[in-house]
N, C-alpha and C positions, 0 to 999 in steps of 0.2 A: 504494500500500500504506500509506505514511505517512499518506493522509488518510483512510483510510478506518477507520484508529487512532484519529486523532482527532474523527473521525464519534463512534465507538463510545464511545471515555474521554468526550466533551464530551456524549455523550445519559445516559450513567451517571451522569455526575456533578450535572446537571440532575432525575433520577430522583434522586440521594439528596438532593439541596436539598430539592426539591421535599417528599419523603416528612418529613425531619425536620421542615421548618415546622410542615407538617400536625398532626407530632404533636406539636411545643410548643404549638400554638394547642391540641390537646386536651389536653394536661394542665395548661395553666395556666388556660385557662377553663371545662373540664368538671371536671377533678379538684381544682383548686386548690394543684398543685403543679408549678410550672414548673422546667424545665430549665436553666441558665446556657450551654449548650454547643450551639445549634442555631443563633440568630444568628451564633456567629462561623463555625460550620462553613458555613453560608451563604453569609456573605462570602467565606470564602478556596474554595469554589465558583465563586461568580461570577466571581471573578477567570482562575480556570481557563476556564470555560466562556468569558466575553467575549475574551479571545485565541484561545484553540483556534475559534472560531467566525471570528474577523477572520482566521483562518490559512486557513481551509476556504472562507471565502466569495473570500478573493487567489485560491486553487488554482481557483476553479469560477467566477472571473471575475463575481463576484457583488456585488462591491461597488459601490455607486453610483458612477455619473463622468457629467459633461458629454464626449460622445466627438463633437458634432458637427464641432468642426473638425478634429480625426484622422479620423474615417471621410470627409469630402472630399479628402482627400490623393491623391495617385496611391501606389501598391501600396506601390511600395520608398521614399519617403519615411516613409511611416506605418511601415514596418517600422523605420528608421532614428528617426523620430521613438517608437516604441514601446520599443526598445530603450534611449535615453536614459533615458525617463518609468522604467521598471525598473532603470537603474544610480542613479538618484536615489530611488526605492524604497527599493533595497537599500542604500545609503548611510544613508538616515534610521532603516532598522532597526538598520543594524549600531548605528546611535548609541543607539537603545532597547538593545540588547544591552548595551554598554560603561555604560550608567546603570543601567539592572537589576542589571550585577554589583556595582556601587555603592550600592545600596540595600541589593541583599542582606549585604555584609559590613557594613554603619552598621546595619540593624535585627535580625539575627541574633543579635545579645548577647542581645537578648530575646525573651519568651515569652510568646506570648496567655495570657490571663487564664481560661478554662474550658478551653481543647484543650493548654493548655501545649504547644504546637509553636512552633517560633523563629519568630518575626517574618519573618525572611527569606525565610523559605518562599510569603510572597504577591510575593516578586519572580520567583519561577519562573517560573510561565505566561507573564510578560511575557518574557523570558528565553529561552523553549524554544521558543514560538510564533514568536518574532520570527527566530531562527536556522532555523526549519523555512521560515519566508516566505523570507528570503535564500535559503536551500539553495533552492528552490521557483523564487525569480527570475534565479539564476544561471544553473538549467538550461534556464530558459523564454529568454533571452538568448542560452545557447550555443547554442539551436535555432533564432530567428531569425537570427543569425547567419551560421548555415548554412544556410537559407534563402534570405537575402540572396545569401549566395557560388552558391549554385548558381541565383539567377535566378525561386526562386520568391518570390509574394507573404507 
């Protein structure tokens, strides 16, 4: 359910980048009267979209890996060895976590220059993505796990 929220919010949000560029490139070069506020709403998009995306592609096992010497393992090592590789995952998020909310209270004093929203707010996605992947690798852990305990691969 959660990824398929942010399926939905990361394709939106994509759709409104997309749509504002379009239209600063037509009114700064057809009209001659450009906007101040589509570059930044851009940026704090991508920001959203490139976690929400790294979130979605962890969930659908999407992201590039070298898996030849894991997939030669016998069953229940590669589960044991799988398991590891996800509490070290989840460890290096949690650290994105704990730096995100660091960011956000150091740049929050201030306020983008066209959208006037606080600085902090491009620590979010980092932030909410990264929590949704640990939630994500917790569960996927407590499943091999049980797994493991009951003998399957």
């Amino acid at each position: 359910m959660i990824m398929r929220i942010e399926v939905l919010v990361a394709a939106l949000m994509l759709a409104v980048a997309t749509s504002s560029i379009i239209l600063q490139v037509f009114f700064r070069y057809f009209l001659r009267m450009p906007f101040s506020w589509p570059e930044e709403l851009s940026m704090f998009l991508l920001n959203w979209i490139t976690f929400l995306g790294a979130s979605i592609l962890l969930k659908r096992n999407g992201h590039i890996r070298v898996s030849f010497l894991v997939d030669n393992l016998p069953h229940r090592v590669r589960g044991i060895v799988t398991i590891c590789l996800n509490l070290l995952m989840s460890l290096a998020l949690t650290v994105m976590v704990l730096y995100g909310i660091g960011f956000f209270q150091i740049h929050n004093v201030s306020r983008t220059v066209a959208l006037h929203i606080p600085r902090g707010y491009f620590s979010l996605p980092l932030i909410l993505a990264s929590l949704s992947m640990v939630s994500f690798l917790l569960q996927s852990m407590r499943d091999q796990v049980l797994a493991l305990k009951n003998g399957n691969p």
